[in-house]
BASEKE-74302 format. One line per field, with one value per residue (C-alpha): residue number from 0; residue in one letter; x negated, y, z negated. Coordinates in steps of 0.2 Angstrom, whole numbers. Layout:
// residues N
n = NUM,... $
res = a,... $
c1 = X,... $
c2 = Y,... $
c3 = Z,... $
***
This chain:
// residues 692
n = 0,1,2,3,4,5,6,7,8,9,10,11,12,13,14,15,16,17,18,19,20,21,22,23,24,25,26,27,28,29,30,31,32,33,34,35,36,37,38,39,40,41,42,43,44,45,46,47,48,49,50,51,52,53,54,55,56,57,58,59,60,61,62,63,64,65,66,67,68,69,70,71,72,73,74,75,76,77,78,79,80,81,82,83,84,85,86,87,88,89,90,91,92,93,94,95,96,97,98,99,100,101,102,103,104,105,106,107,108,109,110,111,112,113,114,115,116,117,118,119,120,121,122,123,124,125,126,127,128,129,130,131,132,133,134,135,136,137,138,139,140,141,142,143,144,145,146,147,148,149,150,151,152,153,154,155,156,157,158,159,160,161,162,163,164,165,166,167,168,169,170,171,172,173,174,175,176,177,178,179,180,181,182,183,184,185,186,187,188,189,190,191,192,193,194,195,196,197,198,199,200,201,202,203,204,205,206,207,208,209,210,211,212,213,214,215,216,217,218,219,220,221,222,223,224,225,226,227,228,229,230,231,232,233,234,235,236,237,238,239,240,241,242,243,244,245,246,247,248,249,250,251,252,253,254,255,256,257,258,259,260,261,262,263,264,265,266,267,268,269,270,271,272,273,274,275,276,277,278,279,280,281,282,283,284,285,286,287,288,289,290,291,292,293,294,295,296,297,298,299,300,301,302,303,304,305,306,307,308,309,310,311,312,313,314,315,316,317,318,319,320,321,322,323,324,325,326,327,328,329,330,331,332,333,334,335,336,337,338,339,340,341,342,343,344,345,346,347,348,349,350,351,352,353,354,355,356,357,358,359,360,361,362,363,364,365,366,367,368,369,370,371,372,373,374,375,376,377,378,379,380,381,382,383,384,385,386,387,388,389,390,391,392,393,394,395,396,397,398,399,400,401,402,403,404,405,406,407,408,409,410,411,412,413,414,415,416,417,418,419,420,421,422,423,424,425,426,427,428,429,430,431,432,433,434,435,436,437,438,439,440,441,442,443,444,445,446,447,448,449,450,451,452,453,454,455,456,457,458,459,460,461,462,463,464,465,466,467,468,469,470,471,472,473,474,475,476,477,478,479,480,481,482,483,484,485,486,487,488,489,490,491,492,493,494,495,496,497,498,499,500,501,502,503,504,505,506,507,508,509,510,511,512,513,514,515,516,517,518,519,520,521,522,523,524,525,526,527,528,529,530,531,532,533,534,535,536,537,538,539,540,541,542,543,544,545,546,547,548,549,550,551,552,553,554,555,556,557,558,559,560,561,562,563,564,565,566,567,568,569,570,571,572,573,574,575,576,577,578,579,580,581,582,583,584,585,586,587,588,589,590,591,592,593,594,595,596,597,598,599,600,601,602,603,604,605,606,607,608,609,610,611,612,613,614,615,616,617,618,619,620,621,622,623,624,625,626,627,628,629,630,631,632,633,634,635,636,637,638,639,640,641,642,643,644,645,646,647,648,649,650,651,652,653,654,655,656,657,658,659,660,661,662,663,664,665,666,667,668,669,670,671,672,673,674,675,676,677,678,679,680,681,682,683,684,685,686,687,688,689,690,691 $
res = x,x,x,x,x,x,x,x,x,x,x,x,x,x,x,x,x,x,x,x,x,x,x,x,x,x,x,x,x,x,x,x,x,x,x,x,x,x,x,x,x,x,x,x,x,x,x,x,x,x,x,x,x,x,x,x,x,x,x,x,x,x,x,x,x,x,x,x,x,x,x,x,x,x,x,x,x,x,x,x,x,x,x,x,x,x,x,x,x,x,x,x,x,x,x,x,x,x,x,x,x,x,x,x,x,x,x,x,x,x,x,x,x,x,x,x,x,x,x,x,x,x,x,x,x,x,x,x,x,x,x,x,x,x,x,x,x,x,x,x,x,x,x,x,x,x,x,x,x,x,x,x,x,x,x,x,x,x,x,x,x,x,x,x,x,x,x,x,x,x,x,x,x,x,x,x,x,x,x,x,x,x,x,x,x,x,x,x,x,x,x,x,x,x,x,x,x,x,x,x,x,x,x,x,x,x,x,x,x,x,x,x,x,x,x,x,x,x,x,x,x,x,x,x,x,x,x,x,x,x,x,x,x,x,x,x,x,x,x,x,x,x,x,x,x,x,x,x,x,x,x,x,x,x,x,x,x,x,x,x,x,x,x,x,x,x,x,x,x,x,x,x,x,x,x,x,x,x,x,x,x,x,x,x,x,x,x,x,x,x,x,x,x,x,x,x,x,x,x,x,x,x,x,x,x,x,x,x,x,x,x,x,x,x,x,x,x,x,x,x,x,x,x,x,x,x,x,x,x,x,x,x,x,x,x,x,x,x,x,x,x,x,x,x,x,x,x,x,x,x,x,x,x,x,x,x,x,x,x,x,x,x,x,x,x,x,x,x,x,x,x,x,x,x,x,x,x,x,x,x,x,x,x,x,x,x,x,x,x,x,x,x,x,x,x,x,x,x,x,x,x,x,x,x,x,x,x,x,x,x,x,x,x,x,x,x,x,x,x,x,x,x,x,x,x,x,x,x,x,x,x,x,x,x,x,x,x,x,x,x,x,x,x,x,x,x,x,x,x,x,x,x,x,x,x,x,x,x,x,x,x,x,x,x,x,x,x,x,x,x,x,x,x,x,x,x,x,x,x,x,x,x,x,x,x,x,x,x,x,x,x,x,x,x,x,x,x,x,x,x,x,x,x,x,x,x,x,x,x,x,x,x,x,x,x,x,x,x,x,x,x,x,x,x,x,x,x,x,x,x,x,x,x,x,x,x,x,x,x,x,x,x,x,x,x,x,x,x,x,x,x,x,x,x,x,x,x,x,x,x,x,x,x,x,x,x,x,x,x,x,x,x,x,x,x,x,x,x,x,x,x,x,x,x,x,x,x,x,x,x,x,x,x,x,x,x,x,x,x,x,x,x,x,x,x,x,x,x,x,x,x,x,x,x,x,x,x,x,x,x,x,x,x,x,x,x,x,x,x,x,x,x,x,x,x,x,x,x,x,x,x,x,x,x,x,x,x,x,x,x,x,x,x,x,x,x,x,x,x,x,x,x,x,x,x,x,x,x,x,x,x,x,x,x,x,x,x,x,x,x,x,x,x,x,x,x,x,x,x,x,x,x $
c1 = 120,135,137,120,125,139,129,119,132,139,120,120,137,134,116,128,140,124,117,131,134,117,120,134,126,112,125,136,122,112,129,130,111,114,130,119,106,120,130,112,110,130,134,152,158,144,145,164,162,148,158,172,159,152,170,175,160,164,180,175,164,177,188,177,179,170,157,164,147,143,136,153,159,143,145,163,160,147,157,172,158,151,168,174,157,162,181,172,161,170,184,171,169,186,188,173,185,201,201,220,221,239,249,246,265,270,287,293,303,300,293,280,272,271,260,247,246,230,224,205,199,181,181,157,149,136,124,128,111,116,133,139,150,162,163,181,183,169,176,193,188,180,196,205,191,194,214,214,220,239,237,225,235,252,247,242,257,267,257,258,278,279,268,269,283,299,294,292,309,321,311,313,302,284,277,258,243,227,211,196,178,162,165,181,199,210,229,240,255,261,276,288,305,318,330,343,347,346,332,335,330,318,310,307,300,288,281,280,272,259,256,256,244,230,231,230,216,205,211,223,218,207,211,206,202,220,211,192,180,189,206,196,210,222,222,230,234,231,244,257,255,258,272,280,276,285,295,310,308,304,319,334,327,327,343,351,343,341,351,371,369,365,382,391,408,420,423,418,397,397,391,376,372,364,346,347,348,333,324,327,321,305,299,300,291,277,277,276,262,251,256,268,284,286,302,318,327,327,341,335,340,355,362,361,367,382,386,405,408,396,407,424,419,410,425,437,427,425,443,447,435,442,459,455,446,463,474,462,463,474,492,499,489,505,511,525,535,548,560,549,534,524,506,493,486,480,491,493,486,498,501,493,501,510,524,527,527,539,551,549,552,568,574,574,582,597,598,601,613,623,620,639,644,636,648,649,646,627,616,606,588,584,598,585,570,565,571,560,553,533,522,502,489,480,496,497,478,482,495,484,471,481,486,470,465,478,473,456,462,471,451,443,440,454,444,440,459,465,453,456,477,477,463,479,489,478,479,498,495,480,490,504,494,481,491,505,491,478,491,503,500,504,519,527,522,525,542,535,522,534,545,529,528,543,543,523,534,549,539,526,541,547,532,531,548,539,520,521,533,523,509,515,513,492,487,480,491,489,497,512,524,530,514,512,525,525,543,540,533,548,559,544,537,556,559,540,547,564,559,543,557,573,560,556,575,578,564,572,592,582,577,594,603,590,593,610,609,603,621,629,641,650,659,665,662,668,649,638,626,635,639,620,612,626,623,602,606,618,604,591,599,602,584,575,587,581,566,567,575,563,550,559,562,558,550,562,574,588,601,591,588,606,608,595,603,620,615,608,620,631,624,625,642,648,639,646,664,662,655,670,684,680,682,699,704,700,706,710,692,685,692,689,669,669,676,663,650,657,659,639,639,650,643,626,627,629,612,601,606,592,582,580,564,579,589,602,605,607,625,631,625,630,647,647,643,659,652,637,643,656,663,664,679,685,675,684,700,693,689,709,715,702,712,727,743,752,766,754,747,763,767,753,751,771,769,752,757,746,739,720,712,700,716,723,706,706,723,719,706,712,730,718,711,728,735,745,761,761,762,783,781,764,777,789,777,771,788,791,776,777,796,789 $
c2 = 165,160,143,142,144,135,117,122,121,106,98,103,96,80,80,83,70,57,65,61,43,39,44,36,19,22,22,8,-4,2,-1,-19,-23,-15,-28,-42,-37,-35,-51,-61,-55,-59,-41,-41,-30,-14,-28,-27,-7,-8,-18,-6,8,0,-3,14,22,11,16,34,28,21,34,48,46,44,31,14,5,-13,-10,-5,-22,-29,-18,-26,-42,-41,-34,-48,-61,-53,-51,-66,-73,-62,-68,-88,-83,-74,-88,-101,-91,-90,-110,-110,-99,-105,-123,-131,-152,-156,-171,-180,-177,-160,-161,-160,-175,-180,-175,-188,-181,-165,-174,-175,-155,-147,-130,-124,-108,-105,-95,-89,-84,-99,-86,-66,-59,-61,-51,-34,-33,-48,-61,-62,-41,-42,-57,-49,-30,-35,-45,-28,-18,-30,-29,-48,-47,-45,-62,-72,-68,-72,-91,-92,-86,-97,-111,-108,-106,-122,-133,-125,-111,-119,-138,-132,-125,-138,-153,-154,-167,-158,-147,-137,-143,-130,-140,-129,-134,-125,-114,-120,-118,-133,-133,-149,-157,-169,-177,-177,-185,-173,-168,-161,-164,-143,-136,-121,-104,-102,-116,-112,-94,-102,-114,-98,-85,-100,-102,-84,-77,-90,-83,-65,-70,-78,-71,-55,-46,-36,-17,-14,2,0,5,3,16,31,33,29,36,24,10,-7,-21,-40,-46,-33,-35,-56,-52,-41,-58,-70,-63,-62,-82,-85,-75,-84,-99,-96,-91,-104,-120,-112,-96,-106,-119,-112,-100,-107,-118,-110,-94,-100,-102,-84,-78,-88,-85,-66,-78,-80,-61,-58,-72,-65,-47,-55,-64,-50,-38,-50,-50,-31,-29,-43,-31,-44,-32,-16,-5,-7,-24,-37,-47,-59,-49,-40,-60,-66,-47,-49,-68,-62,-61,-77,-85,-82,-86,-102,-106,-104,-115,-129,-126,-127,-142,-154,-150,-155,-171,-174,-174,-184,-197,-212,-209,-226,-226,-220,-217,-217,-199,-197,-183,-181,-183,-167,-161,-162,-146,-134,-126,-107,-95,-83,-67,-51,-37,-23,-23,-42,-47,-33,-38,-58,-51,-42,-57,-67,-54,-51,-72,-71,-60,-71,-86,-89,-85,-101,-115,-130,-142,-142,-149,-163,-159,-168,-157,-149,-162,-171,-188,-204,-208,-212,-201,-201,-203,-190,-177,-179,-171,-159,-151,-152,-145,-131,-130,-129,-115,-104,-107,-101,-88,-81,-77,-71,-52,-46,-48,-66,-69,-64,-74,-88,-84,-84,-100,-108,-103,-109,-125,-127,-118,-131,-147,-140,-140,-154,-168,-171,-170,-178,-194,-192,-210,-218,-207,-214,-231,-236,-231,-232,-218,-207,-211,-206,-189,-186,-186,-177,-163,-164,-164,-149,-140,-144,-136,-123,-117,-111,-113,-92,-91,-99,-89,-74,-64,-72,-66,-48,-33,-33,-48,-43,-36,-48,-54,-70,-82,-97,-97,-91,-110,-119,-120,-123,-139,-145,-144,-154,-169,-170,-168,-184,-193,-192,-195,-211,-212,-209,-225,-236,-234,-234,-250,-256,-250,-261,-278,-275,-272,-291,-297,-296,-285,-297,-303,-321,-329,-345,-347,-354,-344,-327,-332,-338,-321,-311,-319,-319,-300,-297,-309,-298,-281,-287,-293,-276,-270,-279,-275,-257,-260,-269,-255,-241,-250,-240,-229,-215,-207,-219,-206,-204,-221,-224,-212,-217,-236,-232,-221,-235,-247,-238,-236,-255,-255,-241,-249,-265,-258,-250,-265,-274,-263,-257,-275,-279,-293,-305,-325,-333,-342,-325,-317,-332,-330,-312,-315,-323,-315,-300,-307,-310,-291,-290,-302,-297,-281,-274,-285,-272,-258,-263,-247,-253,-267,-276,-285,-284,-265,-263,-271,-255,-249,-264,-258,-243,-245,-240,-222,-222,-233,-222,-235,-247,-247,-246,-263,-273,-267,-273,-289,-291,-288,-303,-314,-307,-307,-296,-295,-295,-282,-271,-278,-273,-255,-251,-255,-251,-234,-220,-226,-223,-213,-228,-238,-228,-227,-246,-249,-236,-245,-261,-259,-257,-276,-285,-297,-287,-297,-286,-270,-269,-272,-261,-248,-252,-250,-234,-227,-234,-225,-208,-208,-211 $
c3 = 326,320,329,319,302,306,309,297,285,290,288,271,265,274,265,247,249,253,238,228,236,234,214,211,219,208,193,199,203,185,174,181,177,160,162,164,149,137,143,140,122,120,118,126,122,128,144,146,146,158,171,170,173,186,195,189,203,217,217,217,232,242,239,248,268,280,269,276,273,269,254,247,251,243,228,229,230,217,203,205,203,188,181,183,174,159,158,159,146,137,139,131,116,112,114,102,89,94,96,99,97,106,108,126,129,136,126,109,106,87,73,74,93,83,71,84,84,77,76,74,68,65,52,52,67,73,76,69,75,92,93,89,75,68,83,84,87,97,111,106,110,127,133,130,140,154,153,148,129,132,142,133,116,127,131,111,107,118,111,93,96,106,93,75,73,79,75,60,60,68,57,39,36,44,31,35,28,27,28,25,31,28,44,50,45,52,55,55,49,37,36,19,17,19,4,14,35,36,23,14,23,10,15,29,26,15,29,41,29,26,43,47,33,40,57,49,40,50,67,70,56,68,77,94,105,116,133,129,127,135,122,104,95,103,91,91,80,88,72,78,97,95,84,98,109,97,85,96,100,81,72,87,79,63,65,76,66,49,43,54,43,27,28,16,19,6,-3,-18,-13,-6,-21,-22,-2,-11,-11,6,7,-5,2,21,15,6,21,31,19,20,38,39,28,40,54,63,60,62,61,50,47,63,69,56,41,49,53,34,27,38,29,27,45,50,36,44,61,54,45,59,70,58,57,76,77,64,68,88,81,71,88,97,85,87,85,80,62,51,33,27,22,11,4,-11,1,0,7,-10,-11,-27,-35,-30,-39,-46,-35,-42,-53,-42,-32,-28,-48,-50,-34,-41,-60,-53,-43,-59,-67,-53,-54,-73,-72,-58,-65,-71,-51,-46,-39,-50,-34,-31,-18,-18,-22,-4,4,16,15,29,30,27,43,47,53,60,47,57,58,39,37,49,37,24,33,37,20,12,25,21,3,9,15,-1,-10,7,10,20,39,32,27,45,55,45,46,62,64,56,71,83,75,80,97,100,96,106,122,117,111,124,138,129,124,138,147,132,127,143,143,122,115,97,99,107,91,81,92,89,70,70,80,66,53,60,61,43,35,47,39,24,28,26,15,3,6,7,-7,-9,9,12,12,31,34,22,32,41,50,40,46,57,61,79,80,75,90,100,92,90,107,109,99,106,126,124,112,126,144,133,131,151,154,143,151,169,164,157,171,182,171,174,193,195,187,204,202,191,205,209,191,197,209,194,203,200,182,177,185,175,160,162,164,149,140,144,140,121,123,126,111,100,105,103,87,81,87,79,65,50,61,66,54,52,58,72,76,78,89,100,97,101,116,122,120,126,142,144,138,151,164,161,160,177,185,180,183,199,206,218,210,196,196,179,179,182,170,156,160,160,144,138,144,136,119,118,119,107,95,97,101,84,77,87,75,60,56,38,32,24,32,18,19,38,38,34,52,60,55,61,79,87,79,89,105,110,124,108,107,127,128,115,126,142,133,126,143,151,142,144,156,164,150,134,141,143,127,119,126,123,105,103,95,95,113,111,124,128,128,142,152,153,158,172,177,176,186,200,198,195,208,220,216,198,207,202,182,183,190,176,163,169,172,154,148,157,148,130 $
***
């Protein structure tokens, strides 16, 4: 009995679950005839929610076990045909609604292949009898049923972005144009002269709210069931889900081709930058009441509200930018700078009332009553100026670039007036590192830009002296104590000028050293051979003086360029007196073309000194080269003694009272070179000598 009941049972339960399969096929198969009915009489919405309750029992059918049948598959294969017929349909409907007109080029070159552009929208049903409700919620609504809205309303969004919203934004010249026709609105372009290379943000918030409210009326004002037929509660607006699609896109670009260039490029504009502001707030209002926003303010508004930072970092990078275009430029464009040269900037504003009036008030006051202390000899009004020397052209504006920064700075809020303090830094530290790297070829190669380097470092370092100083009392109360100086430069760009001045310095005696080395060393004067080569060598030595005279010529710092001169010379001079002393023995013939070679030294030699334009003031220099030569002076010696005997020259140096230095070193050297028959009176004399 029980093994009865038993199978008896297990009958019946098989008998239920066919019961229940054979019901459910029943349903799946009658929801996709209802399918078909509706989908004929264009009803696609009651079509969409037949499908999905037609997939809705097969999947209960395949889910129970132990029912592998072919009809499943049928049923299966059945309902993918018939959905995919309702996404073609449903797909033609919407090209009827939404009907896009693009450019035969995939990419955005111009302005004028955007022109091509044209956007569609029907804006009547063609037949209203035949559909349920308005026809855009009705193909809308069963695109959501079937879980294709979020993608269809993706690829429009992508291309109303690529084709309407951001040309719109990076061209100036396109403007909308709303044509409407009896059941049709069309979108497209024209094409205006632009006023401005960057148009005003409110420009371009009136192009996109244009743009925007024809879409909301003619195709996203609409609310959707979220998840079809089984959450009705669960609403959704099409204008806020293709706003949670673009908006992101939209507002970047807004931001980067509209709101950067709209920050204004001095202090003084920020005030009228409050439009923007109102502007920004008022475009997005209207985009929140069309349902494409939601929330509190987007990037978009929090980028124009926060204008005093965008400021300070846009100012600081025009800053950095112009200043590295400077150094990059060419440095031989000069100008000429003088003691009563100075960078034209404003005038300061006078310091606040406080503490700093009252500290200037009682300096005043301290000097009045020290004023009959002062020493009657007073110092020239040039005393600590720097001398007249030229410059770069492109140097020149980099001081008053630096200059009118700092002044900047002085009506900035107090985060503005650090960043652009220490933009002013960077300045220095930039041309530090750019400018003998960027321009080193030519430092080492032309001796008149490394002259010009030179003074560009001098004359940096001149200003930075008092560049804080000066500014001092006008910068934020931050940057008081102390903080605002550019002292800390000084040392550093002096040692800039003078190391690129003194390697040109170490070429240019290289190269002396090697027109002296062909002269042979100046031995056996009598071989014409030995004399032409010494004189072509001495020839070419005054030669490349000149030159450089000539290439420094009003160029450098006249006390500078006689030290540079006379260093110089002095090197051929040295070299010269070396060569000659250290020979073993010197004839009569020798010593006359010796002679002679050294006086073109030491008639030409002192014409290389010219660092004045007329020629009239550089006697003055001429005549003082035995102060910058130091061997000057030893030279015209060794020249007395080539022309000299043995007793003139114990003569001259017994009553030559006091005996020079230089004196001395030549006789030295020259005992070594007399004829070996002297040695006896060269004993006498220093015998004679030691004794005195």
């Amino acid at each position: 009995m029980a093994e009865e009941k038993g199978l008896t049972g297990e009958v019946q339960g098989r008998s239920d679950r066919l019961c229940c399969f054979t019901c459910q096929r029943s349903q799946s198969e009658g929801a996709i005839k209802d399918y078909s009915t509706a989908l004929l009489e264009k009803k696609y919405v009651a079509a969409a929610r037949h499908l999905e309750k037609a997939r809705s029992s097969l999947q209960m059918l395949e889910s129970r076990k132990g029912f592998e049948l072919k009809v499943l598959k049928a049923l299966g294969t059945e309902l993918t045909v018939q959905t995919q017929n309702m996404l073609y349909h449903l797909g033609e409907e919407w090209r009827q609604m939404v009907l896009w007109k693009l450019p035969p080029s995939k990419e955005i070159s111009s302005a004028e292949t955007v022109m091509q552009t044209e956007l569609h929208l029907r804006t009547m049903p063609l037949k209203e009898d035949q559909i349920s409700g308005p026809p855009v919620a009705s193909v809308l609504q069963a695109f959501a049923v079937l879980g294709e809205l979020h993608t269809k309303l993706k690829l429009f969004g992508q291309l109303l972005l690529k084709y309407i919203l951001k040309p719109l934004i990076s061209y100036p010249s396109l403007r909308p144009l709303l044509e409407e026709q009896p059941d049709t609105v069309v979108l497209h372009f024209e094409s205006a002269e632009p006023n401005l290379e960057h148009p005003s943000p409110m420009e371009v918030f009136g192009k996109i709210t244009l743009v925007l409210e024809v879409l909301h009326k003619h195709l996203l004002n609409v609310s959707l069931d979220a998840c079809g037929e089984n959450e009705k509660d669960s609403r959704v607006v099409l204008a806020e889900m293709l706003g949670d699609m673009v908006w992101e896109e939209v507002s970047g670009c807004l931001i980067q081709e509209c709101l950067v260039y709209s920050i204004p490029a001095n202090s003084r504009k920020l005030e009228q930058y409050v439009e923007v502001i109102k502007s920004t707030e008022e475009f997005e209002k209207r985009l929140k009441n069309m349902g494409f926003l939601k929330g509190d303010a987007t990037d978009l508004l929090k980028y124009a509200r926060n204008v005093n930072s965008h400021f300070a970092n846009k100012k600081c990078q025009d800053v950095i930018v112009a200043a590295r275009k400077l150094m990059t430029s060419e440095i031989h464009n000069t100008v000429k700078i003088t003691p009563d040269s100075s960078v034209a900037i404003p005038k300061l504003p006078d310091p606040g009332a406080g503490d700093h009036l009252k500290m200037q008030k009682a300096s005043k006051m301290l000097h009045n009553d020290l004023i009959n202390l002062e020493n009657e000899t007073k110092l020239s009004q040039h005393t600590f100026s720097l001398p007249t020397c030229h410059i770069s052209v492109s140097v020149e504006k980099l001081m008053e670039l630096a200059y009118q920064t700092l002044l900047e700075a002085t009506t900035s809020t107090d985060q503005c007036c650090i960043q652009l303090f220490y933009s002013v830094r960077n300045i220095f530290h930039l041309f530090y590192d750019v400018v003998p790297i960027y321009h080193k070829e030519n430092l080492q190669k032309l001796p008149q830009l490394a002259a010009i380097h030179h003074n560009n470092c001098m004359y940096i370092a001149h200003h930075l002296l008092t560049l804080g100083h000066q500014f001092r009392y006008r910068l934020t109360n931050i940057l008081y104590d102390g903080a605002a100086t550019f002292v800390d430069l000084v040392p550093g760009f002096r040692r800039l000028g003078m190391e690129c001045f003194l390697a040109q310095m170490r070429v240019q005696k290289g190269e002396l050293l090697e027109r002296l080395s062909s002269a042979r060393n100046f031995s056996n004067m009598d071989n014409e051979e030995n004399y032409s080569a010494a004189n072509k060598a001495a020839r070419q030595v005054l030669h490349q003086l000149k030159r450089l005279g000539k290439v420094w010529q009003d160029v450098l710092p006249v006390n500078i360029y006689c030290k540079a001169m006379g260093a110089l010379l002095n090197t051929a001079l040295s070299e010269i007196i070396n060569r000659i002393t250290a020979l073993e023995d010197i004839s009569a013939e020798d010593a006359d073309r010796l002679h002679s070679l050294c006086r073109i030294m030491l008639e030409e030699g002192p014409l290389v000194f010219t660092p004045l334009l007329e020629e009239n003031k550089n006697k003055k220099y001429q005549e003082e080269v035995p102060v910058y030569a130091q061997k000057w002076m030893m030279f015209k010696e060794l020249m007395i003694i080539l022309q000299a005997n043995l007793q003139e020259i114990v003569d001259r140096h017994l009553c030559t009272l006091p005996i020079t230095c230089d004196v001395i070193c030549v006789y030295l050297l020259f005992t070594a070179v007399l004829p070996k028959s002297q040695t006896f009176l060269c004993g006498q004399f220093e015998l004679s000598n030691a004794m005195a």
